[in-house]
C-alpha positions in Angstrom: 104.1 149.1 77.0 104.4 146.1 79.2 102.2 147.6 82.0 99.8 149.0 79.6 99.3 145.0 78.6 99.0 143.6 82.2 96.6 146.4 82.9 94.5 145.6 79.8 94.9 141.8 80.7 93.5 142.2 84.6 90.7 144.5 82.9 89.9 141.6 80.8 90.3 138.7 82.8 90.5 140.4 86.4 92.1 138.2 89.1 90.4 136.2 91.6 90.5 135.7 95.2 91.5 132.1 95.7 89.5 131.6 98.3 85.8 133.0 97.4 86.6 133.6 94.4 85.9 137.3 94.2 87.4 139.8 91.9 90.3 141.1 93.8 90.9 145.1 94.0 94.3 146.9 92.7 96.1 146.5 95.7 95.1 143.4 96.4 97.7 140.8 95.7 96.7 137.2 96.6 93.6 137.1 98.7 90.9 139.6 98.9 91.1 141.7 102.1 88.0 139.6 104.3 89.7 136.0 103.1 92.5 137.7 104.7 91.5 138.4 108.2 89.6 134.9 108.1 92.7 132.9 106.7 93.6 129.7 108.7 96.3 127.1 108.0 96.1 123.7 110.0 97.4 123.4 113.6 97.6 121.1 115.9 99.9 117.5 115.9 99.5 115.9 112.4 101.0 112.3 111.4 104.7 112.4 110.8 104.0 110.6 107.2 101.2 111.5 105.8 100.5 114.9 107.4 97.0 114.5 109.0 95.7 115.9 111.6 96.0 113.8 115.0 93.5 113.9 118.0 96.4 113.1 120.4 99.7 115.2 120.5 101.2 111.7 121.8 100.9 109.8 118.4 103.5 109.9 115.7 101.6 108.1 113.3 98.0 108.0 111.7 96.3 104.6 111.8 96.4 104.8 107.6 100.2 104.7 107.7 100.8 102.5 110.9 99.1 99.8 108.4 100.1 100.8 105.5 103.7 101.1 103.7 104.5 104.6 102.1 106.9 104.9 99.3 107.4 108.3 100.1 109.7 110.1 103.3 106.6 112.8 104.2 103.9 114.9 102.8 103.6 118.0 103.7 99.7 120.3 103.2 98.9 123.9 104.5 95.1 123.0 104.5 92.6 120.8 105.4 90.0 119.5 102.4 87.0 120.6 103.2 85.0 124.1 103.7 86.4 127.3 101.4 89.6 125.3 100.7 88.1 122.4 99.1 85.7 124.6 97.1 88.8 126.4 96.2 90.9 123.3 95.0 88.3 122.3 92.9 87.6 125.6 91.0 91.4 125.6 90.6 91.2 121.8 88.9 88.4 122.3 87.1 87.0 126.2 86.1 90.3 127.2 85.2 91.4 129.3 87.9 95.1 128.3 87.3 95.8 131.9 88.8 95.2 130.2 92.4 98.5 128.1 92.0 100.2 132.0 93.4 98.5 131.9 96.3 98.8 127.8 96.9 102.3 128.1 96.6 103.2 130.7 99.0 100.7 129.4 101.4 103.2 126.1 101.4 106.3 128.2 101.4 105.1 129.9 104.0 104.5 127.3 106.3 107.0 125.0 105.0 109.5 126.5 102.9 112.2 125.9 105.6 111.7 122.1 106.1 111.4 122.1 102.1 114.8 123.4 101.9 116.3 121.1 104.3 115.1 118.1 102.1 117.0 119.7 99.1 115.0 118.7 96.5 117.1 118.5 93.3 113.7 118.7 91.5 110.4 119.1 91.9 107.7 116.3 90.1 104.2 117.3 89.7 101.8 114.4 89.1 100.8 113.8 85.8 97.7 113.2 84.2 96.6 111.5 81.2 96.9 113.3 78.0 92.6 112.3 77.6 92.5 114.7 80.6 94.8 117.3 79.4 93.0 118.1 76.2 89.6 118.4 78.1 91.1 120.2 80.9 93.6 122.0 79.1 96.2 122.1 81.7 97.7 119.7 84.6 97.3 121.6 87.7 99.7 119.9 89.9 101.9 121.1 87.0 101.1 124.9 87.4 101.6 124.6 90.9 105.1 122.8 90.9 105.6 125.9 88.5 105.0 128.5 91.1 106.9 126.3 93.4 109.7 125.9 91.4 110.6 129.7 90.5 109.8 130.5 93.9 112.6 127.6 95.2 115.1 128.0 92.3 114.7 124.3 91.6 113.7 123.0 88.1 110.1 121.3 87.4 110.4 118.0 85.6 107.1 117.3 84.2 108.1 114.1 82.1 110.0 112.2 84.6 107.3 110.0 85.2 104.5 109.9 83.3 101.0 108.5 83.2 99.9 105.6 80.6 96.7 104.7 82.0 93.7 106.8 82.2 92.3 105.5 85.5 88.9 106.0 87.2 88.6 109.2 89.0 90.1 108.1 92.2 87.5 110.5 94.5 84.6 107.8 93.6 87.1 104.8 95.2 87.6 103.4 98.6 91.5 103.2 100.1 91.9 100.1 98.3 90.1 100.6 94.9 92.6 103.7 94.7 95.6 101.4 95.0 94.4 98.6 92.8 93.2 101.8 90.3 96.6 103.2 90.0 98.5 100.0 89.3 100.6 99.9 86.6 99.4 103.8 85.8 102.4 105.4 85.9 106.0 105.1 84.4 109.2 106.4 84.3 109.5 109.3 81.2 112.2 110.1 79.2 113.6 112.9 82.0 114.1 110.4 84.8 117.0 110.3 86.5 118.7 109.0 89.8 118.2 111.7 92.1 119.2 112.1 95.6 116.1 113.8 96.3 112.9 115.1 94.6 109.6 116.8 95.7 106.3 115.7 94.7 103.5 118.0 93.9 99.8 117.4 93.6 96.8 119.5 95.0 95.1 117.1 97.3 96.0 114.3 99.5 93.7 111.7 100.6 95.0 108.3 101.1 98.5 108.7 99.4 98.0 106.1 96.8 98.8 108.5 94.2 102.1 109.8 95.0 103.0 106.1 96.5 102.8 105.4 92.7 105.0 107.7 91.6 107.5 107.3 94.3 107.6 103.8 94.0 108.5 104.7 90.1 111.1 106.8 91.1 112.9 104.5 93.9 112.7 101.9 90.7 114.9 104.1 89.3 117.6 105.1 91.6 115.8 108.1 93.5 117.0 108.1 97.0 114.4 110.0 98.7 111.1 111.3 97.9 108.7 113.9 99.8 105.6 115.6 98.8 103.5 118.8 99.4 100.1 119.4 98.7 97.7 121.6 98.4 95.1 120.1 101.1 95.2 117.3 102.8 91.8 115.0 103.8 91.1 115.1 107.4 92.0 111.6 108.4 88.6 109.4 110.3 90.6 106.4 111.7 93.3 107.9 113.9 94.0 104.4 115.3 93.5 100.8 115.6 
């Protein structure tokens, strides 16, 4: 009976290929066969913070966080945000394709399921978003993901551990420092925090880190030792230096 259901379900609402967003065939289980062969997860030296890409296998450190002071240990993205993988990110935020979140995840475990489970997150936090947000888009997506994530790890999501009270200005239309002054006093600590030794934050795309600066620096507030993050994508990084 339960097969007969899942079959009816995929009939009705057939799966999609993350990445082109074509329906994917019976034995097809996360990416169509051609996104496949042309799948590509970022090489090369990337910052030891943030996780951009670096021009120069010599530097440790993107200009963006040689300036700037990161509440958070590291983030950690499989992809760069641009080309099929930012088209893919957005249909997942926006058009409903929550089914993505599968493939995200074990794109991330994949390439960083070991260094994940070295950190040994006690928890995993996805980044909130306003309940104004929630009813239009009817689901948070860093929340499906950290879903994925979390049965896949074994570790329990928190979803209310901090929480968002502000609905801010989408940050995409912001500079580095309209996104910081944006997301002051946006989020705080939920009913579920506690003071962990370690917790993983999860969000689909990084750009410039304010967001997950914000709720690290919530978390630290409130006895959290140490805080890393994964993403989705990450935003190829412009100023590499000085």
């Amino acid at each position: 009976m339960k097969r007969f259901f899942l079959k009816m379900t995929e009939l009705l609402y057939p799966r999609r290929c993350p990445l082109c967003d074509g329906i994917l065939g019976g034995g097809e289980r996360l990416l169509c066969g051609d996104c496949a062969e042309k799948l590509e997860f970022l090489r090369g030296p990337r910052c030891f913070r943030c996780g951009k890409p670096l021009d120069w296998e010599e530097r440790e450190y993107c200009g963006d966080c040689l300036r700037q002071k990161h509440w958070f240990e590291r983030n950690l993205s499989p992809f760069p945000y641009e080309g099929i993988y930012r088209q893919s990110v957005l249909r997942f935020k926006y058009s409903g394709r929550q089914e993505y979140a599968r493939f995200y995840s074990a794109a991330i475990l994949r390439c960083f399921g070991e260094k994940i489970r070295k950190w040994k997150p006690e928890v995993l936090i996805p980044v909130p978003i306003h309940r104004e947000r929630l009813l239009k888009r009817g689901y948070n997506q860093a929340e499906v993901l950290a879903g994925n994530l979390g049965r896949e790890l074994g570790i329990p999501v928190s979803a209310r551990a901090v929480v968002r009270r502000k609905n801010t200005e989408a940050q995409k239309l912001l500079d580095r420092r309209e996104r910081r002054k944006n997301l002051e006093l946006a989020f705080a600590a939920g009913p579920e925090i506690r003071a962990w030794k370690s917790v993983l934050i999860v969000d689909d795309i990084y750009t410039t880190g304010s967001t997950v600066d914000a709720a690290a620096k919530i978390l630290k507030a409130n006895g959290t030792g140490r805080v890393f993050s994964v993403c989705v994508c990450v935003t190829p990084g412009a100023d590499q230096g000085f």
